[in-house]
C-alpha positions as CSV (number, residue, x, y, z in Angstrom):
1,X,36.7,19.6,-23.6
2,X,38.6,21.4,-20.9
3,X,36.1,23.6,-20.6
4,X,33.3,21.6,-20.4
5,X,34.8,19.6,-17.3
6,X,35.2,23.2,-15.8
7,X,31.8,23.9,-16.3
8,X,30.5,20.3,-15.1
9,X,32.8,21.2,-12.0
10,X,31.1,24.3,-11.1
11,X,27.5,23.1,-12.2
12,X,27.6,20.6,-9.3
13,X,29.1,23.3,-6.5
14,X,26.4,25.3,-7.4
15,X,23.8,22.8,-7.1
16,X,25.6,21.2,-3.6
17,X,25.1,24.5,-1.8
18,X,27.2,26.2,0.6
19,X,29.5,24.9,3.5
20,X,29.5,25.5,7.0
21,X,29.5,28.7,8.4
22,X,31.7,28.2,11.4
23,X,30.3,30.4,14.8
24,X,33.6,30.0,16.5
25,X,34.6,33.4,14.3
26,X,31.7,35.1,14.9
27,X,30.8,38.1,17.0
28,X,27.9,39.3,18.4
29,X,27.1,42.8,16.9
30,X,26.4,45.8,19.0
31,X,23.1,46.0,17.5
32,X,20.0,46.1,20.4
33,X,17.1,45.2,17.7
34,X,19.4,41.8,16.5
35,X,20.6,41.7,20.7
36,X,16.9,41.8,21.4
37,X,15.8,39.4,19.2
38,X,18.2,36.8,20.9
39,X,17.2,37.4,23.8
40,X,13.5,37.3,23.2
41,X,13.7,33.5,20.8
42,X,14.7,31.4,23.9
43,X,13.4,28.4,22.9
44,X,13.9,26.3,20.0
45,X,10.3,26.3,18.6
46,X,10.3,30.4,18.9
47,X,13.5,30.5,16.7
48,X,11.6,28.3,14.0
49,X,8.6,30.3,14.1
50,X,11.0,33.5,13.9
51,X,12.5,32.1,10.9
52,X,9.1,31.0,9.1
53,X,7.3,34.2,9.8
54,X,10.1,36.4,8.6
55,X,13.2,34.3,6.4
56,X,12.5,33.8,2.7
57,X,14.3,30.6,1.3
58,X,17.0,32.0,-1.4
59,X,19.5,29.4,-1.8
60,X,23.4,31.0,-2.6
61,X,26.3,28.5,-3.4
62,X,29.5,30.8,-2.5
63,X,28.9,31.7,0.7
64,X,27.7,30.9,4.0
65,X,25.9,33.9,6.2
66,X,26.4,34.2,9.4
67,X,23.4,34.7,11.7
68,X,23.4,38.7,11.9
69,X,23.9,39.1,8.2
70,X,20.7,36.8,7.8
71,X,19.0,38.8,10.7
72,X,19.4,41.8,8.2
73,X,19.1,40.2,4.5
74,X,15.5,38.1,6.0
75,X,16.3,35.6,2.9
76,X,18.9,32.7,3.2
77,X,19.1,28.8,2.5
78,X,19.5,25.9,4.7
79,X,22.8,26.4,5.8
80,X,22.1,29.8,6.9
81,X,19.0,29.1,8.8
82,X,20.2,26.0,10.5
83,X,23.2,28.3,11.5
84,X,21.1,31.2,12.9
85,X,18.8,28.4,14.6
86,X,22.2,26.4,16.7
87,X,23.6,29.8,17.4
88,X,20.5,31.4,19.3
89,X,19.5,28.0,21.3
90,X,23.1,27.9,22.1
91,X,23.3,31.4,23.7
92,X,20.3,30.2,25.7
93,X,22.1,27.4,26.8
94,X,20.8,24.6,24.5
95,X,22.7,21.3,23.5
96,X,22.7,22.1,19.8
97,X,23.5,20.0,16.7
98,X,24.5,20.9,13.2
99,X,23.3,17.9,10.6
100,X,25.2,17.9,7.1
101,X,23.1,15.8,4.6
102,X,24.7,14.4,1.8
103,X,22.1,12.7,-1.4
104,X,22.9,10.0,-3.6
105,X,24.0,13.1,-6.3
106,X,26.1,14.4,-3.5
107,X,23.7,17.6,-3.3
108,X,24.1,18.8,0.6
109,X,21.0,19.8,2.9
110,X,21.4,21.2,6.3
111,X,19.3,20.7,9.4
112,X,19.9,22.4,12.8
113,X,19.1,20.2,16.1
114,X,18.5,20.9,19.6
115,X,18.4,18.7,23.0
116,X,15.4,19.7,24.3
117,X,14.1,17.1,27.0
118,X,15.1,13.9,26.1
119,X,14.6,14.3,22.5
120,X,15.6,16.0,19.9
121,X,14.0,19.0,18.0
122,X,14.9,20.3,14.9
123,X,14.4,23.5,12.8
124,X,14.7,22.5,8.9
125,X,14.8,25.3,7.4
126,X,12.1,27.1,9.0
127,X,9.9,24.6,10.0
128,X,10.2,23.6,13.8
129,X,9.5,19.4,14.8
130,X,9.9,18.0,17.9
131,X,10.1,14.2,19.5
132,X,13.4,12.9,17.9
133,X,15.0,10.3,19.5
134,X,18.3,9.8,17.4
135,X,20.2,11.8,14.4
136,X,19.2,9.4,12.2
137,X,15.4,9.0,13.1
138,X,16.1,12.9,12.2
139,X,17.6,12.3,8.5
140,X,15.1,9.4,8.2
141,X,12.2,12.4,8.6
142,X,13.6,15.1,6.7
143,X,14.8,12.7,3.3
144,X,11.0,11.0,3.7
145,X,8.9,14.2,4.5
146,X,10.5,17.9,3.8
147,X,12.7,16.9,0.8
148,X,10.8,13.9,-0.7
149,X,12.5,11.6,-3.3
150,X,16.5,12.5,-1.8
151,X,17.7,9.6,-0.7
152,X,20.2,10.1,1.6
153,X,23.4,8.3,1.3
154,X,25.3,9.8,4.0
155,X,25.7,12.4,7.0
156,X,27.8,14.4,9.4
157,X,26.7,15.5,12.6
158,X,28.7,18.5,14.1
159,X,28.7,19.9,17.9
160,X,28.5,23.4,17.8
161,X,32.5,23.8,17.9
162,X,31.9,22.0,14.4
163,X,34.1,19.6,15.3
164,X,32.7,16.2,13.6
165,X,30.4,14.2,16.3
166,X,29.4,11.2,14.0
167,X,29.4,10.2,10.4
168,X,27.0,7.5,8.8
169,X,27.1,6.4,5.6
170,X,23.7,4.5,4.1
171,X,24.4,1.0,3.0
């Protein structure tokens, strides 16, 4: 029985996905190709089509990679692209967002956001969408149109600092 429970336990982290890889540890390589590359995606609709022309979606529950080791690997989940996505637009001076989707089975999604304008942008996984005008309009898309039939039941939006911004739950 005890074993079982284990199991159970470590089904559901491997289906919930990795946590939050947290840029306030890391460093920018001394790499010019990766350096390059930053410089050159300076908007957030080049990092998305960046990521779609060249990231292949390979989800991995016990860790989280930070932006260079994706760079290098070109295959990550939604955590990692999201992560990649907040840290470039931030370098270039972007108001960026890090969305933490939670379903009704407690299975975790991750969506990077940007200020751009007056509205937000998003990069979901790869894909880049524009013409948000709140978090939740965001969450609202993404549970209806790029992961259909996940009802949300809550999320967290973090600054860049991941330091919690706002929490929702859906009632």
């Amino acid at each position: 029985m005890k074993k079982l429970f284990l199991l159970s336990i470590l089904f559901i982290f491997l289906l919930s996905g990795c946590d939050i890889y947290n840029l306030n540890y890391f460093t920018l390589p001394d790499d010019a190709e990766f350096l390059a590359l930053v410089q050159e995606l300076d908007t957030p609709q080049k990092i998305g089509d960046y990521m779609s022309d060249n990231f292949t979606y390979k989800l991995h529950t016990f860790y989280a990679l930070d932006p260079y080791i994706l760079w290098q690997n070109k295959e990550g989940d939604c955590n990692d692209f999201a992560t990649f996505g907040i840290f470039i637009a931030d370098y270039h001076n972007y108001e960026t967002y890090l969305i933490k989707v939670f379903n009704e089975t407690s299975l975790r999604h991750y969506i990077a956001v940007y200020k751009e304008y007056d509205y937000y942008s998003i990069t979901d996984n790869q894909y880049y969408f524009l013409g948000f005008n709140n978090f939740k309009e965001i969450v609202n898309f993404d549970s209806e149109y790029m992961i259909p039939n996940r009802k949300w039941s809550k999320y967290i939006v973090y600054d860049y600092d991941m330091d919690i911004f706002e929490t929702v739950y859906n009632n």
